[in-house]
PDBQT receptor file of N, H, CA, C and O in Angstrom, charges set to zero:
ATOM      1  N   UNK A   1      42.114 244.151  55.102  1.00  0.00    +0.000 N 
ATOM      2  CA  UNK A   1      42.964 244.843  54.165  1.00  0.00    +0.000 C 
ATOM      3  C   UNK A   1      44.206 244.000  53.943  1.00  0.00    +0.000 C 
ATOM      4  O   UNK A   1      44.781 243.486  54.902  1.00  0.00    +0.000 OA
ATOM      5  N   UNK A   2      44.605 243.859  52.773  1.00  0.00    +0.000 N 
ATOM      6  H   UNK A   2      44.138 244.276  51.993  1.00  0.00    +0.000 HD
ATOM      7  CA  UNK A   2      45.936 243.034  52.904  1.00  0.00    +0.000 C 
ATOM      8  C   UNK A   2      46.897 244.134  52.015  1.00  0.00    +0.000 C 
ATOM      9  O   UNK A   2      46.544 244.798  51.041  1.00  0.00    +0.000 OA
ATOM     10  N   UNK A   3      47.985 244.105  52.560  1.00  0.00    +0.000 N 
ATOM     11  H   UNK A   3      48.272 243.565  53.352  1.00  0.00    +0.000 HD
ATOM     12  CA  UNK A   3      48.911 245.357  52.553  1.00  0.00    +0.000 C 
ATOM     13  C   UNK A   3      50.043 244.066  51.280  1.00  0.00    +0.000 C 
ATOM     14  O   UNK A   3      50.451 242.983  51.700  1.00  0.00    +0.000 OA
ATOM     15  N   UNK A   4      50.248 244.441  50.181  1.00  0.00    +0.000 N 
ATOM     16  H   UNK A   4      49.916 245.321  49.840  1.00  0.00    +0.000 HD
ATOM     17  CA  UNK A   4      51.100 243.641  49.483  1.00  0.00    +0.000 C 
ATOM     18  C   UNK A   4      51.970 244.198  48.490  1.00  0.00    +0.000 C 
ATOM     19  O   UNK A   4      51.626 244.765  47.453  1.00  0.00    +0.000 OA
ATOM     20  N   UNK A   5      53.366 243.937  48.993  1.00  0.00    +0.000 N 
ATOM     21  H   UNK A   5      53.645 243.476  49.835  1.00  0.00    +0.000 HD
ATOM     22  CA  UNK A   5      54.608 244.920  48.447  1.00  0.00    +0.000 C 
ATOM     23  C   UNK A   5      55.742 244.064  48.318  1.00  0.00    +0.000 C 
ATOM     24  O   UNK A   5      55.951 243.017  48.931  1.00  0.00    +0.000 OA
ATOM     25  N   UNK A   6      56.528 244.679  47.367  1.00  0.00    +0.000 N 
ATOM     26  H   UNK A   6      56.358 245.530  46.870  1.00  0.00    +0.000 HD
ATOM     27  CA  UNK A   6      58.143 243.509  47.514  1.00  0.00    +0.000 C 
ATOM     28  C   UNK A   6      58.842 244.395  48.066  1.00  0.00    +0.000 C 
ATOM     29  O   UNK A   6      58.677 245.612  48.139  1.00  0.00    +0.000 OA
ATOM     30  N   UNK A   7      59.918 243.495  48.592  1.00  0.00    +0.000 N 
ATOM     31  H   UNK A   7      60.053 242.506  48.533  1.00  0.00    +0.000 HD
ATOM     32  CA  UNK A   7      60.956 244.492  49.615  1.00  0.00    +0.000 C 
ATOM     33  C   UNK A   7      61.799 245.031  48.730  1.00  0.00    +0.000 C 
ATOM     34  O   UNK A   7      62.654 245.784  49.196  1.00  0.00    +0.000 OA
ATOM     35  N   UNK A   8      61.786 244.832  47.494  1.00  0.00    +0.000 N 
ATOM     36  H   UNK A   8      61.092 244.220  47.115  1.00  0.00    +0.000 HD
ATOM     37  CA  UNK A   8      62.933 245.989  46.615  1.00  0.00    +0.000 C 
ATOM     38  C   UNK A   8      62.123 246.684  45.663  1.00  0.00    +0.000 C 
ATOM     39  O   UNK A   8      62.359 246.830  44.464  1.00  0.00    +0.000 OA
ATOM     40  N   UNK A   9      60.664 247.299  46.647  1.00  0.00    +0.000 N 
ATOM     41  H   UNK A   9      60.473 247.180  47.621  1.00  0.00    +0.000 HD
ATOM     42  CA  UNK A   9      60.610 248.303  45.827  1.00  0.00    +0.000 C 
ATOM     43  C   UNK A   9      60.996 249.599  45.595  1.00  0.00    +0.000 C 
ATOM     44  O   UNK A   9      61.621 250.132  46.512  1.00  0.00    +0.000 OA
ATOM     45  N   UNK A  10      60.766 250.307  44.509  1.00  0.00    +0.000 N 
ATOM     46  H   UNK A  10      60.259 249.874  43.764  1.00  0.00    +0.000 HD
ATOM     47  CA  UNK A  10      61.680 252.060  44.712  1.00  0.00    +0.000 C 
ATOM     48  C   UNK A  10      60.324 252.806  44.535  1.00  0.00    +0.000 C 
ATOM     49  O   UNK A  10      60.477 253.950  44.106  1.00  0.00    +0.000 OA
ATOM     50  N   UNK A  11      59.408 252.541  44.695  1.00  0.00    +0.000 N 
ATOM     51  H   UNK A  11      59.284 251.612  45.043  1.00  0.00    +0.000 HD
ATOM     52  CA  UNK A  11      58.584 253.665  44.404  1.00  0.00    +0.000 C 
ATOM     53  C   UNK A  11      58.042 253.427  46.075  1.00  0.00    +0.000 C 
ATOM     54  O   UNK A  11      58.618 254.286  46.742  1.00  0.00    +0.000 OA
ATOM     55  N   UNK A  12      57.413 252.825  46.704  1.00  0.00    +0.000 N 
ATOM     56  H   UNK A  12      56.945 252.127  46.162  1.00  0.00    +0.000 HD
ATOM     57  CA  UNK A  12      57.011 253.046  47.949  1.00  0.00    +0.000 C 
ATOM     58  C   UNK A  12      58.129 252.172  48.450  1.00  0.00    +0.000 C 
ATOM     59  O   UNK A  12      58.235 251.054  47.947  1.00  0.00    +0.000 OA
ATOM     60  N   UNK A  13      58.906 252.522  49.307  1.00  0.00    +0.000 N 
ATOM     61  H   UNK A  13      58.820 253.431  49.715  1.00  0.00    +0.000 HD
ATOM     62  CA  UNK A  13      59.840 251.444  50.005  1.00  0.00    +0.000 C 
ATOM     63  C   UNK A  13      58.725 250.856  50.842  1.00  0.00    +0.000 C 
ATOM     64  O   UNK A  13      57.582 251.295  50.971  1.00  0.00    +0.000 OA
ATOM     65  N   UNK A  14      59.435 249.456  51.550  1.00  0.00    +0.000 N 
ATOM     66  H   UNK A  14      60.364 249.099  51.445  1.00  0.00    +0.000 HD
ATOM     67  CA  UNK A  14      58.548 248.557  52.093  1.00  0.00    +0.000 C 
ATOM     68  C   UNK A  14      58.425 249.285  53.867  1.00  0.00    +0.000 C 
ATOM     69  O   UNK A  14      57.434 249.141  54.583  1.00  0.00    +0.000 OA
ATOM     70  N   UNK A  15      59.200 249.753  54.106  1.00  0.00    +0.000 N 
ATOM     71  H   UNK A  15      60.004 249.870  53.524  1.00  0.00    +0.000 HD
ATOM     72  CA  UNK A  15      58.676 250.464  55.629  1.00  0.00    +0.000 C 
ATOM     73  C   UNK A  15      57.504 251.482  55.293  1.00  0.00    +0.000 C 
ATOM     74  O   UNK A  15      56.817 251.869  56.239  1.00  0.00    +0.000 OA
ATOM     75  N   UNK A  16      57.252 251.901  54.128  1.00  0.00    +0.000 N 
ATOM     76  H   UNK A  16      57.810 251.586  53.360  1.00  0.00    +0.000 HD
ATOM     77  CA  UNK A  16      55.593 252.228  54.149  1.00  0.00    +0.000 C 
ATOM     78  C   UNK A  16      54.119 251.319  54.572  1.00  0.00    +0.000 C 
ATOM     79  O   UNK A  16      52.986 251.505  55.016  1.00  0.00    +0.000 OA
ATOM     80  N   UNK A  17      55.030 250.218  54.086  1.00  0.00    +0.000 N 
ATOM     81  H   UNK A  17      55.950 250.066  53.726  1.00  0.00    +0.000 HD
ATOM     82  CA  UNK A  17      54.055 248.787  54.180  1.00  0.00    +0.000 C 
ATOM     83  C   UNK A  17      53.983 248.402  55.580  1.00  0.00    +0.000 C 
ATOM     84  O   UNK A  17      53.019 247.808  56.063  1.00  0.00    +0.000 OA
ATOM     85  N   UNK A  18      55.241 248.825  56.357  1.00  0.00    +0.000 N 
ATOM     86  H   UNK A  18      56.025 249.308  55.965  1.00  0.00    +0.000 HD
ATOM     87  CA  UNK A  18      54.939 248.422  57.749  1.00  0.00    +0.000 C 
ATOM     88  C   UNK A  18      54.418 249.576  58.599  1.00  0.00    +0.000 C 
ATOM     89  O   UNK A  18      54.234 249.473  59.812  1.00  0.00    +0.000 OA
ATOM     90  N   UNK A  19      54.223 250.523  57.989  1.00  0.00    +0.000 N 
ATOM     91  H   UNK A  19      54.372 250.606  57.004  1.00  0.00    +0.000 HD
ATOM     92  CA  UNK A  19      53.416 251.416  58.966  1.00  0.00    +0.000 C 
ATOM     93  C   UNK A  19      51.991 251.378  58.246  1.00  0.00    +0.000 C 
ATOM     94  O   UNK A  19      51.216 251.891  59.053  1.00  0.00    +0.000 OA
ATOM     95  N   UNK A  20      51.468 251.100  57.389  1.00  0.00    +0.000 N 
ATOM     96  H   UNK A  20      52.097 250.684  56.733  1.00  0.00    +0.000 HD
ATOM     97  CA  UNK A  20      50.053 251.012  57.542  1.00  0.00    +0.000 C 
ATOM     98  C   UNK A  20      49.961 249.576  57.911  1.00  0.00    +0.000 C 
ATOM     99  O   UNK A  20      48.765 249.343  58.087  1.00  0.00    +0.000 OA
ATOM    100  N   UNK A  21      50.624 248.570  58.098  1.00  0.00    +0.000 N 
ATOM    101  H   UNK A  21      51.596 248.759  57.955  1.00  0.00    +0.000 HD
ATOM    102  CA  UNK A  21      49.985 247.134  58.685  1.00  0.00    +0.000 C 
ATOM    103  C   UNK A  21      50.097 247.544  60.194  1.00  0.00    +0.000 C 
ATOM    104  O   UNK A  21      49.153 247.223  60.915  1.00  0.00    +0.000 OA
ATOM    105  N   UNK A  22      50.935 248.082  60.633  1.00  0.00    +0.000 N 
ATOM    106  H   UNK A  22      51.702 248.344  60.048  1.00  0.00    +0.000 HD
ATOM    107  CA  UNK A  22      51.006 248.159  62.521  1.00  0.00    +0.000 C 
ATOM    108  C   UNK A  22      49.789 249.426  63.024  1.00  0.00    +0.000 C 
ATOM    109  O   UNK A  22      49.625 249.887  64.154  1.00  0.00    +0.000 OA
ATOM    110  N   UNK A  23      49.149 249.719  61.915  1.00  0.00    +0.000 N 
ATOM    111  H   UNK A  23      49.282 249.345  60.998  1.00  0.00    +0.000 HD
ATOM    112  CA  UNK A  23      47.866 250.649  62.264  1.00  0.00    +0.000 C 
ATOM    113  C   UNK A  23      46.812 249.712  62.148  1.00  0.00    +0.000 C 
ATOM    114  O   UNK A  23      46.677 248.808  61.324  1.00  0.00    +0.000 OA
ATOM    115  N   UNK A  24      45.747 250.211  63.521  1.00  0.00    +0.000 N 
ATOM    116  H   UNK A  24      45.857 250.946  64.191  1.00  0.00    +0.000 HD
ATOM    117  CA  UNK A  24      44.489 249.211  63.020  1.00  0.00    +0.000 C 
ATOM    118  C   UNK A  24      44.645 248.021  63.336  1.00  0.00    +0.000 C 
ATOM    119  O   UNK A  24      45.696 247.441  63.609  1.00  0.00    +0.000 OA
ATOM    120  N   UNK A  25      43.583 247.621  63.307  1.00  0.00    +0.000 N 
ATOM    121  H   UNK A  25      42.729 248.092  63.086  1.00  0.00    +0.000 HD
ATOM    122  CA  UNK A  25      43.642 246.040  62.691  1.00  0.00    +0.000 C 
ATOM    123  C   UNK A  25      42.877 245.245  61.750  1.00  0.00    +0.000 C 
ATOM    124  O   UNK A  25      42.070 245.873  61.065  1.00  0.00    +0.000 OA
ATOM    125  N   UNK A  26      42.965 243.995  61.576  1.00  0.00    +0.000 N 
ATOM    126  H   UNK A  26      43.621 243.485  62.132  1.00  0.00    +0.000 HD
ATOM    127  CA  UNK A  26      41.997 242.782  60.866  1.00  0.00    +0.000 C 
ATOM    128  C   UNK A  26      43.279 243.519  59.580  1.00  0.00    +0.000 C 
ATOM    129  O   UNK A  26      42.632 244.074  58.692  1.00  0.00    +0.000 OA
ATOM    130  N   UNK A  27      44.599 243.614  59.357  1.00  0.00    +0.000 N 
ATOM    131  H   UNK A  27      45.125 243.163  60.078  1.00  0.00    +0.000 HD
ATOM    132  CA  UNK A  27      45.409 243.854  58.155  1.00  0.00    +0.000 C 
ATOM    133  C   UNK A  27      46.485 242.288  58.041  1.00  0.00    +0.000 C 
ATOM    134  O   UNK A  27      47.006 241.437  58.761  1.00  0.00    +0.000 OA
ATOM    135  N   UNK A  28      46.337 242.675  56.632  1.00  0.00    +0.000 N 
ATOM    136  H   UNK A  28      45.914 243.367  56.047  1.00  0.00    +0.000 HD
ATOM    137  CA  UNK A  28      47.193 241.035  56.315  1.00  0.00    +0.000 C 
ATOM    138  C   UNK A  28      48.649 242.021  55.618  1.00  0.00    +0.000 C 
ATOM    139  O   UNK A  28      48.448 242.993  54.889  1.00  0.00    +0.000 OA
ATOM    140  N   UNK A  29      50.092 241.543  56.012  1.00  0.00    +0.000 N 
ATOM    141  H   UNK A  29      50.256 240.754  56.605  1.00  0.00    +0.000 HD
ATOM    142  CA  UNK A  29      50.704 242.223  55.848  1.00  0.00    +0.000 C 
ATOM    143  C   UNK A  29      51.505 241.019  54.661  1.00  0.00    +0.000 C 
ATOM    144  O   UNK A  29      51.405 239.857  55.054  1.00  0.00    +0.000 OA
ATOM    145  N   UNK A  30      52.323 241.213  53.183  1.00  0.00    +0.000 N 
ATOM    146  H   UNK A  30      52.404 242.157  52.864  1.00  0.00    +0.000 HD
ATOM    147  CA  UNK A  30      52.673 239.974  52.888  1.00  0.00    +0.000 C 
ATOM    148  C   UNK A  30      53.898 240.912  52.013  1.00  0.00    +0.000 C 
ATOM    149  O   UNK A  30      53.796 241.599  50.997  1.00  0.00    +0.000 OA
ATOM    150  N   UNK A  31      55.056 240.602  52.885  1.00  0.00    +0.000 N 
ATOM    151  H   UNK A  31      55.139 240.043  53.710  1.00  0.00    +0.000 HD
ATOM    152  CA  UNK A  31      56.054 241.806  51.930  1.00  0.00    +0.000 C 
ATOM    153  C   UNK A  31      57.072 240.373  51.048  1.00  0.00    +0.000 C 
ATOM    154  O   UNK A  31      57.769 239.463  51.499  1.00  0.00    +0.000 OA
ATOM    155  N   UNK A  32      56.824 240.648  50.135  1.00  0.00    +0.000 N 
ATOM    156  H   UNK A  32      56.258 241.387  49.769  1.00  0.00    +0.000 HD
ATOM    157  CA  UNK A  32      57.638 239.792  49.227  1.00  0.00    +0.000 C 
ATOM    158  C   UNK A  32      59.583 239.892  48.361  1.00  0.00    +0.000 C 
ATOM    159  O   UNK A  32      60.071 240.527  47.426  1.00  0.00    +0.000 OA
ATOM    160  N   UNK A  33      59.906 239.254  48.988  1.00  0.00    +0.000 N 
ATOM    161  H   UNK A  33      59.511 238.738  49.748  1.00  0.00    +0.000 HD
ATOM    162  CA  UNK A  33      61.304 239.013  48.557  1.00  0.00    +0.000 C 
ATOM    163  C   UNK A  33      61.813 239.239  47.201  1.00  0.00    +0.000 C 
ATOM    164  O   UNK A  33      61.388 238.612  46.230  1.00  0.00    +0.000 OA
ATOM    165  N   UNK A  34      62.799 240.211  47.132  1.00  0.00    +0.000 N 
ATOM    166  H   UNK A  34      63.144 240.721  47.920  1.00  0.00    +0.000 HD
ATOM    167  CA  UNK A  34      63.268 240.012  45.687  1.00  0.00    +0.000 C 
ATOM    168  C   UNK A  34      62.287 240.170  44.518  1.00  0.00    +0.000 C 
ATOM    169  O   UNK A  34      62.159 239.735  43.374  1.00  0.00    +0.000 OA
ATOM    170  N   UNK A  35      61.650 241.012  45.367  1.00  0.00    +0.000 N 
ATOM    171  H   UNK A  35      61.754 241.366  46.296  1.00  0.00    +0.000 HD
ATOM    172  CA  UNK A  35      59.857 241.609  44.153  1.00  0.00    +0.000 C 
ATOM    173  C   UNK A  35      60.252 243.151  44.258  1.00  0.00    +0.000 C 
ATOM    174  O   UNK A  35      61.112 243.523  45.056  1.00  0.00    +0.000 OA
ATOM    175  N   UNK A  36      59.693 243.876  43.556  1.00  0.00    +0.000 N 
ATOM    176  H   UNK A  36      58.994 243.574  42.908  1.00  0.00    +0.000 HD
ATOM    177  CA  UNK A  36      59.458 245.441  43.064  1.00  0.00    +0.000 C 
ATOM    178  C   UNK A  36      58.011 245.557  43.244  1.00  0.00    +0.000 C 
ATOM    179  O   UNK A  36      57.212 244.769  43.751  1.00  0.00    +0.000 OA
ATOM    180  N   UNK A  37      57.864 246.595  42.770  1.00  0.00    +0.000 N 
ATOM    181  H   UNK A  37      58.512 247.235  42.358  1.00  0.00    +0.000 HD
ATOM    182  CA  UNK A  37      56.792 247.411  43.127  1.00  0.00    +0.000 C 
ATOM    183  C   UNK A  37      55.210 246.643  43.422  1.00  0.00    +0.000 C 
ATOM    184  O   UNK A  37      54.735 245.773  42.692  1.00  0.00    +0.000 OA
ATOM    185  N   UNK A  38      54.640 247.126  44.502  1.00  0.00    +0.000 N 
ATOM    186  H   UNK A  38      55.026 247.833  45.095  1.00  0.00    +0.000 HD
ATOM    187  CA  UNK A  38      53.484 245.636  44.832  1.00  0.00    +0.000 C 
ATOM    188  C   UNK A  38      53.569 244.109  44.668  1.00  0.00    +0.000 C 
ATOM    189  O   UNK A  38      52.610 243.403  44.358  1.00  0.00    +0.000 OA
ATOM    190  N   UNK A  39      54.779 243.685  44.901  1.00  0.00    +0.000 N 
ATOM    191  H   UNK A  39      55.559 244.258  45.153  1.00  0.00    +0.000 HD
ATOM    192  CA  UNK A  39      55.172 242.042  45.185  1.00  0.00    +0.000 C 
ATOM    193  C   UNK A  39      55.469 241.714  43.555  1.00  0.00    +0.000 C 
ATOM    194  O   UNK A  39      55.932 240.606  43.286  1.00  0.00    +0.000 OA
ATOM    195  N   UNK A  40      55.193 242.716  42.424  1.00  0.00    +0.000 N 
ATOM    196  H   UNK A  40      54.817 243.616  42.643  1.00  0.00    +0.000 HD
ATOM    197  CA  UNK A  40      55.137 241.586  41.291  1.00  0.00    +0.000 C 
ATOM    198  C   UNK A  40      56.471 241.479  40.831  1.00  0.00    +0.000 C 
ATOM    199  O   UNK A  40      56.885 242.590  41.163  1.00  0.00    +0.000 OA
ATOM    200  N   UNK A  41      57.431 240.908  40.296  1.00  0.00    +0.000 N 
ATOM    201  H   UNK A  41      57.095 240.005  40.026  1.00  0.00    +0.000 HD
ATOM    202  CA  UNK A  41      55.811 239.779  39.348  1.00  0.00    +0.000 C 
ATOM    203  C   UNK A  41      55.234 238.425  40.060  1.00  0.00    +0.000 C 
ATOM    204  O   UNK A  41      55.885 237.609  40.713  1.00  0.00    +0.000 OA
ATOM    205  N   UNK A  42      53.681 238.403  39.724  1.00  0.00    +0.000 N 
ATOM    206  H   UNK A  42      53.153 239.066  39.193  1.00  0.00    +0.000 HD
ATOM    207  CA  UNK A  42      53.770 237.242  40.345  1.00  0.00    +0.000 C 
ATOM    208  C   UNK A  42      52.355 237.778  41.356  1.00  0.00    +0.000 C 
ATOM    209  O   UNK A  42      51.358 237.127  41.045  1.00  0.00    +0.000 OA
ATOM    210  N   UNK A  43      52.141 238.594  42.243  1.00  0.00    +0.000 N 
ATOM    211  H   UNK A  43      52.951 239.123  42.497  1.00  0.00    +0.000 HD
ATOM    212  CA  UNK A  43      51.601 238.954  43.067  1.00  0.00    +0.000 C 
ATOM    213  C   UNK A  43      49.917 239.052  42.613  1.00  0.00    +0.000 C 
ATOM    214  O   UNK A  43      49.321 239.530  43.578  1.00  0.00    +0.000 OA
ATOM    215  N   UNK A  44      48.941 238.757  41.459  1.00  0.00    +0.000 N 
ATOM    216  H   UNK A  44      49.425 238.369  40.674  1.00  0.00    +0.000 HD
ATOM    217  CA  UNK A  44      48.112 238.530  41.256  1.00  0.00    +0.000 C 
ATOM    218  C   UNK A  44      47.672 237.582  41.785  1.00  0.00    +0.000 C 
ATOM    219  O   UNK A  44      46.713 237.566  42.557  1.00  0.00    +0.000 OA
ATOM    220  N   UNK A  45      48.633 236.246  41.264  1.00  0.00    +0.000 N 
ATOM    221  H   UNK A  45      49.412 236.259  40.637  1.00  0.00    +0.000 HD
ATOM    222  CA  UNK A  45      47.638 234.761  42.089  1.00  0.00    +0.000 C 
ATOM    223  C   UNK A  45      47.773 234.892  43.296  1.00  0.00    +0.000 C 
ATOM    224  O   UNK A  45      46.903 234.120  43.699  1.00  0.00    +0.000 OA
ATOM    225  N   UNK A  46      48.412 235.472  44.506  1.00  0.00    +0.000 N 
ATOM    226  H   UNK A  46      49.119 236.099  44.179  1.00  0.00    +0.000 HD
ATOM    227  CA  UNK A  46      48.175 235.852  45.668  1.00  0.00    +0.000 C 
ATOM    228  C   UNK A  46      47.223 236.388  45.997  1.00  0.00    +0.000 C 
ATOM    229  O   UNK A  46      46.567 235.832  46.879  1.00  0.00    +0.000 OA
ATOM    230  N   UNK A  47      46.695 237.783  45.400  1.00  0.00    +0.000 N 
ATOM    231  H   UNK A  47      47.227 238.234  44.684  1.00  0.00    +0.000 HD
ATOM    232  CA  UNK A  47      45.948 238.578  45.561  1.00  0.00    +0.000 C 
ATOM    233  C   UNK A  47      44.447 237.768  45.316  1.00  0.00    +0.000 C 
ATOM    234  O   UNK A  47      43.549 237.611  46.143  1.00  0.00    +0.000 OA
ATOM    235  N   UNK A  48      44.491 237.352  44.012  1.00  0.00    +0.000 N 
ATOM    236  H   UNK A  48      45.220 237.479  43.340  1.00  0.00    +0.000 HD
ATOM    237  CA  UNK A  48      43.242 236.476  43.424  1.00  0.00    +0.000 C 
ATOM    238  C   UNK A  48      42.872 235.486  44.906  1.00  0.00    +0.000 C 
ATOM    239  O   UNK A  48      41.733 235.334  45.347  1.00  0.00    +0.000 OA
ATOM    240  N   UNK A  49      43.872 235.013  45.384  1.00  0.00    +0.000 N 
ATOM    241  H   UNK A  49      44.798 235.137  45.026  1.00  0.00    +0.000 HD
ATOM    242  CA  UNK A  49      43.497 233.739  46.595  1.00  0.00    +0.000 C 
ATOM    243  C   UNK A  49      43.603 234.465  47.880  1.00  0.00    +0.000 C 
ATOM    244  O   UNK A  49      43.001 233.733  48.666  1.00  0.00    +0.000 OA
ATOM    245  N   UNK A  50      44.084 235.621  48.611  1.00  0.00    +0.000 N 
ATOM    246  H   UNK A  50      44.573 236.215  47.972  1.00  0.00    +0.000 HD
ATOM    247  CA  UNK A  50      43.390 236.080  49.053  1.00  0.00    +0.000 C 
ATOM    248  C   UNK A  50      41.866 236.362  49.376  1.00  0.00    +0.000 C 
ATOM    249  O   UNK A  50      41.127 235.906  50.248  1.00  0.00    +0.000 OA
ATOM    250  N   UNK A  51      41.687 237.170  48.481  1.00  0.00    +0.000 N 
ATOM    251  H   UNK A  51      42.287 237.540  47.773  1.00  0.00    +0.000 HD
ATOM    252  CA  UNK A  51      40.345 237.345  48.186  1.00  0.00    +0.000 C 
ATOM    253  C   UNK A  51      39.087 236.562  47.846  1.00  0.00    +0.000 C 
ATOM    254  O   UNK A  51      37.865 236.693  47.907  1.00  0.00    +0.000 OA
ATOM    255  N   UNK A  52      40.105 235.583  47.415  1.00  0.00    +0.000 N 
ATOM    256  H   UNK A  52      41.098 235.476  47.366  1.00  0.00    +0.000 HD
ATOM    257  CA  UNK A  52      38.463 233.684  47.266  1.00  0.00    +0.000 C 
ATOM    258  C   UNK A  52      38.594 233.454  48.936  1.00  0.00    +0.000 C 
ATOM    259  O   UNK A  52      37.568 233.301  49.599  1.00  0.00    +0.000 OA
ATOM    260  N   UNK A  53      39.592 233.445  49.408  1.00  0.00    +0.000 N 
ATOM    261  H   UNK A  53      40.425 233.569  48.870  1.00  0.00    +0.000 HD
ATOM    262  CA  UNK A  53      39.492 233.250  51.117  1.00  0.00    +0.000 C 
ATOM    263  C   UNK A  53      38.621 234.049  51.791  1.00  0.00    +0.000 C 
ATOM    264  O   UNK A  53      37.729 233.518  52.453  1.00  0.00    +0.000 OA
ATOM    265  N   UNK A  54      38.747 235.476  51.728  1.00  0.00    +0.000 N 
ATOM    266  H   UNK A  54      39.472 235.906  51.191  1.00  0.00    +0.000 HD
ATOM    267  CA  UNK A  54      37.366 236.544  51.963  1.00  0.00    +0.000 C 
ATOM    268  C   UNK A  54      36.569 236.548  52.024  1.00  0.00    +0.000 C 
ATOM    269  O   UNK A  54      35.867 236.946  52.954  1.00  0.00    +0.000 OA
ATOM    270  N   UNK A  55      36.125 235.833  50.472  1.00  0.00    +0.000 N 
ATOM    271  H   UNK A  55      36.695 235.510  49.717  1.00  0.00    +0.000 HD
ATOM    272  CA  UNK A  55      34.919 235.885  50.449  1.00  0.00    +0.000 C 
ATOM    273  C   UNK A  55      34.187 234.616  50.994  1.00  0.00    +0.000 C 
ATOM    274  O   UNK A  55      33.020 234.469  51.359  1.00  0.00    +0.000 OA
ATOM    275  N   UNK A  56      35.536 233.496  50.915  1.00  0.00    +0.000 N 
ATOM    276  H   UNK A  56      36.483 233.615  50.618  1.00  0.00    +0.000 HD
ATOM    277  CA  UNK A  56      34.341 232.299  51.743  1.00  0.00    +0.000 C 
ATOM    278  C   UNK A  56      34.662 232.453  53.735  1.00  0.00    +0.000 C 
ATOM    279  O   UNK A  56      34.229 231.539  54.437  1.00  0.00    +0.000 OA
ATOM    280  N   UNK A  57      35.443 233.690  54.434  1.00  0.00    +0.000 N 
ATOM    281  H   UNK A  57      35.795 234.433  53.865  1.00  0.00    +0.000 HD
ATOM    282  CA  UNK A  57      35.341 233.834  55.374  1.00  0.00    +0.000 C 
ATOM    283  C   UNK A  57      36.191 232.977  55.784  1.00  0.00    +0.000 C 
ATOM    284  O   UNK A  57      35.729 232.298  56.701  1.00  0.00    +0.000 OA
ATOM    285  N   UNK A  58      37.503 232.652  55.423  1.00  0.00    +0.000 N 
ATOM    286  H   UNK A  58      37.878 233.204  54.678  1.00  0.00    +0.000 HD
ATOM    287  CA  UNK A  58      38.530 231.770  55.880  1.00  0.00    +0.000 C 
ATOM    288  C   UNK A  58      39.406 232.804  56.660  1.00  0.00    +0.000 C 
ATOM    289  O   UNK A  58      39.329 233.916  56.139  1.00  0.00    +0.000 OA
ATOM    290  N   UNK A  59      39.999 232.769  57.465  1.00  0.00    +0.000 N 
ATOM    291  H   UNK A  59      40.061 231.865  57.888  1.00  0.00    +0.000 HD
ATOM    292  CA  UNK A  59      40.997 233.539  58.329  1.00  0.00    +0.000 C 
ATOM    293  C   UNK A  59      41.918 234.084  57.804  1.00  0.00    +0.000 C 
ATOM    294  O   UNK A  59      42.733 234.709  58.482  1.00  0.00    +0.000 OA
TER     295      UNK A  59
């Protein structure tokens, strides 16, 4: 699961983000600076390369 948020967001503040990453595990936590709501702008090509990593089983 990768948990991906900016730290100035107003709709979920980012200590939401740290309580579902400190639950569980196998979670990728990636809180982004000076971003709003889910890391953007910007937070797609992250997400996009994430997920090519996934799927070829990279760590």
């Amino acid at each position: 699961m990768l948990v991906l948020n900016g730290m100035e967001d107003s709709i979920f503040p980012i200590e939401d983000s740290f309580i579902v990453a400190t639950r569980g595990h196998k979670k990728d936590l990636l809180a982004r600076a000076d971003r709003q709501h889910m890391g953007n702008p910007g937070a797609e090509d992250i997400l996009y390369r994430w997920i090519d990593d996934v799927i070829a089983g990279k760590p």
